[in-house]
N, C-alpha and C positions, 0 to 999 in steps of 0.2 A: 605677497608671495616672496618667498627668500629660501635660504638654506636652512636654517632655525625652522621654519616648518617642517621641512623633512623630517630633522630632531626631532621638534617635537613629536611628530606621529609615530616614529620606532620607540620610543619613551613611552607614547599610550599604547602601543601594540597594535598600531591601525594600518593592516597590509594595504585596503584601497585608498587610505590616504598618503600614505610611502608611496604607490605607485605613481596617482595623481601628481604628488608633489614635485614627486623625480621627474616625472613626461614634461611637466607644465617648466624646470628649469634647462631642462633641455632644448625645449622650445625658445626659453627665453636665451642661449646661446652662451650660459652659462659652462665655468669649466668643466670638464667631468674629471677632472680630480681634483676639482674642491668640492664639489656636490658627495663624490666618495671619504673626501678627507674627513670638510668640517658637517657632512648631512649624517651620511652613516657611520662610519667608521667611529665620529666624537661620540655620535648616541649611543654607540656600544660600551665606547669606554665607559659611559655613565648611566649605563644599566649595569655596568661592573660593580665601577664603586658602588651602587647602591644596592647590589649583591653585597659585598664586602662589607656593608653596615648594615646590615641586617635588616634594610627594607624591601629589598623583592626579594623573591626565594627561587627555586629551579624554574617552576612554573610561569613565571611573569619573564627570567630570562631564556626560556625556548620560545613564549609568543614574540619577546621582543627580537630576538634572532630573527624569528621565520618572515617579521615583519622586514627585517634589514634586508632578510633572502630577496624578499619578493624585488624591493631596489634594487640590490647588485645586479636581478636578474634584465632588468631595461637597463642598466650599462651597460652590460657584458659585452654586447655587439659592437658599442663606442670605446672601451675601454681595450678590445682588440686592434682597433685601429689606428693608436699610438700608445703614448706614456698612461698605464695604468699606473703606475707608481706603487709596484708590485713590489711588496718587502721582500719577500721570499717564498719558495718551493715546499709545500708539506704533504707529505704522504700519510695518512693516519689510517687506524686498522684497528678493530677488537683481535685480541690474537688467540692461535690456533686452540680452537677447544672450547671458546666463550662466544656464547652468541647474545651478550649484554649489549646493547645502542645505545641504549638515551646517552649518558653520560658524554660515549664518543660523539654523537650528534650534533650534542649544544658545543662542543668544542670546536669541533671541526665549524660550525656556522659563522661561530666568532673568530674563528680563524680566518675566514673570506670576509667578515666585517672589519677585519684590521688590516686589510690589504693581501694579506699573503693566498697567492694561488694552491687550494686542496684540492688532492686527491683521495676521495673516501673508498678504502678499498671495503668498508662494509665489515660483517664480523667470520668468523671464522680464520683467519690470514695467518698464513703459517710465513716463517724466514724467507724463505724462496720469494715468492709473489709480494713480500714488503722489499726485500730489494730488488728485483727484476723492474717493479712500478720507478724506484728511484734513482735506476739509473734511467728508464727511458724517459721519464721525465727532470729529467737534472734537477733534483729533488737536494733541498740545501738539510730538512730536517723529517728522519720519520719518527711517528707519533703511536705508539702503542697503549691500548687501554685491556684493562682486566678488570671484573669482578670476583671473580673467581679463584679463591688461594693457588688450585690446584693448577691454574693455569697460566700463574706467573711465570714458572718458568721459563715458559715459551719466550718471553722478553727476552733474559739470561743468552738464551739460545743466539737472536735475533744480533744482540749487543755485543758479544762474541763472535759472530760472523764476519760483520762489520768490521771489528778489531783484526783478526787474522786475516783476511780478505784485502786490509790495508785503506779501506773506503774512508772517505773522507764523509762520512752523511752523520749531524748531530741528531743523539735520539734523544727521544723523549718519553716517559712511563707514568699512567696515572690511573685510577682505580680507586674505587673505595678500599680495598686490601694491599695497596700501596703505598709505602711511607721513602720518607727521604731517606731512609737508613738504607731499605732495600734499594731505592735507584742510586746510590754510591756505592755497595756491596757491588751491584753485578757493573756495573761501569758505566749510568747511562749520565748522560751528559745535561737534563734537566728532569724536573716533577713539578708536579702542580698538585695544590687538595680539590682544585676550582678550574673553572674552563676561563672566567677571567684571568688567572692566575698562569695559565697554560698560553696565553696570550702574548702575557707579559715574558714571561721564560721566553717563549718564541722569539717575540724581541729582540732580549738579549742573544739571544744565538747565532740569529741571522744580522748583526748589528755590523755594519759594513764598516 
């Protein structure tokens, strides 16, 4: 029994064995922020990379998400009662007028697999309710997603609010109909092609 089990089972995609694995290191009085560090958190990074080399593809990393989910979800309780060793605050949201998920889904999953506390406001989420969510939660980064050309704008919007408003919140913008061009035009402060990749951004942004 160790932490590398854990691994391993988000790696094969095995939610009742992530569960097991988790319970049984808890039991043994093991850290729960190395069980989050080197169990879950290392095995997303390398369901990344091997996203990024072209041996899993979307569908092997939303099983290996959901498998990571099912562990954060027996820390949660432990990881409230001290140092979670919480990178940082994300708000993410499909914005107003698209009602696309998957994409936003697996990011936001990997985004609670690399530590950082999300808030999934779901799709439809217009300016208002992406920041009302981020100040009440002192939110370090919000995350916008689009499929939908017609509803990029709504980011523009969003990113601009933020700017006259004075806020200090870094955004972030990504979509299949999203390019690096467009998140420098309207002012957003990262992008991703990949929800590995939106991770990695995340990183740098919240990088203390």
């Amino acid at each position: 029994m160790s932490i590398q089990d854990i691994y391993d089972a988000v790696v094969e995609f095995s939610i009742d064995k992530v569960v097991a694995k988790v319970n049984a290191e808890i039991a043994n009085k093991t850290e729960v922020s190395e069980i989050l560090r080197n169990g879950l958190i290392a095995a997303m990074d390398e369901v990344g990379q091997r996203y990024s080399e072209g041996e899993f593809f979307v569908p092997e990393m939303l099983m290996a998400a959901k498998a990571m989910k099912a562990g954060l979800e027996v820390l949660k309780p432990l990881l409230s009662q001290g140092d979670s060793d919480k990178k940082g605050t994300i708000v993410i949201g499909t914005v107003k007028g698209d009602l696309h998920d998957i994409g936003k889904n697996l990011v936001a999953m990997m985004m609670e697999g690399a530590g950082f506390e999300v808030y999934d406001l779901g799709v439809d989420v217009d300016t208002e309710k992406f920041l009302a969510t981020a100040k009440e939660k002192n939110a370090d980064v919000i995350c916008m997603s689009a499929l939908l050309t017609t509803t990029m704008p709504s980011m523009e919007v969003t990113v601009k609010a933020i700017r006259e408003q004075g806020l200090s919140y870094k955004t972030m913008v990504g979509g299949a109909p999203v390019s690096e061009d467009f998140a420098k035009k309207i002012g957003a402060d990262g992008w991703s092609t990949d929800a590995p990749g939106a991770v990695e951004t995340a990183r740098k942004l919240t990088a203390k």
